[in-house]
N, C-alpha and C positions, 0 to 999 in steps of 0.2 A: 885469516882464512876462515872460510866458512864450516861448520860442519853438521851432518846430517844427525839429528840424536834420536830421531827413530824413524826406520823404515817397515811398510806392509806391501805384501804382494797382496795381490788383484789378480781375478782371471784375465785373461790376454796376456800376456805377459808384463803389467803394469804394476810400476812401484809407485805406492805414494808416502811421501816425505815431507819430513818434518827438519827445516832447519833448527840451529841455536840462536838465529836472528828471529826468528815465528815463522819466517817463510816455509809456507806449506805448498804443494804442487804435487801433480802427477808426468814420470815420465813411462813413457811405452818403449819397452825394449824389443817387441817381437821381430823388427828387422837387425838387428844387433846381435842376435844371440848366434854367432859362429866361430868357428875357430874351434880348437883344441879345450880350451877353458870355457868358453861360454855354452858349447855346445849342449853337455850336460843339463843346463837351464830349460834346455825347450820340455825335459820332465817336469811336468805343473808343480807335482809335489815336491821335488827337488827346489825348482824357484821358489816355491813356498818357503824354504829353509835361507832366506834373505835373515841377517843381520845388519849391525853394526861395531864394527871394530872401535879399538879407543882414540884411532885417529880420527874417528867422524865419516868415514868412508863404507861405502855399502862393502857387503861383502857376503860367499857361500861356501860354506863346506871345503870345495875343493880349492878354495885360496881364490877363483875369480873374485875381484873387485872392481869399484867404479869410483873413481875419485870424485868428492865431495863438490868441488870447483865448476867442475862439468854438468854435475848433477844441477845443481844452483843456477849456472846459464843456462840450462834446455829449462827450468819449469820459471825462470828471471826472460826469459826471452818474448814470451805471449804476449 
């Protein structure tokens, strides 16, 4: 499995990432950010506060995450 080892926010609501294979890419999340958990995001500065957890997986503050897998085929798909 793949895993992200470093992610940065971007204004628009864009992360760009850094696989452990080198794979690098941008994904744009500003249609994705709703619901209970993601909603918080649409604060810039909030999104700004993007890590990574030690499974490789994106992740914020209030426990939203984004598996790594996913992430991998939206920026492996172009």
């Amino acid at each position: 499995m793949t895993r992200v080892v470093n992610v940065q926010a971007k204004p628009g609501y864009i992360l760009d990432l850094t696989f452990d294979d080198g794979t690098r890419g941008e994904v744009d999340l500003c249609d994705r950010l709703f619901g209970p958990m993601f909603e918080p995001l649409k604060d810039p500065d909030y999104f700004a506060q993007v890590s990574v957890d030690e499974f490789g997986a994106v992740c914020w503050p209030n426990e939203a995450d984004l598996a790594p897998d996913a992430l991998y085929r939206k920026v492996t798909e172009h």
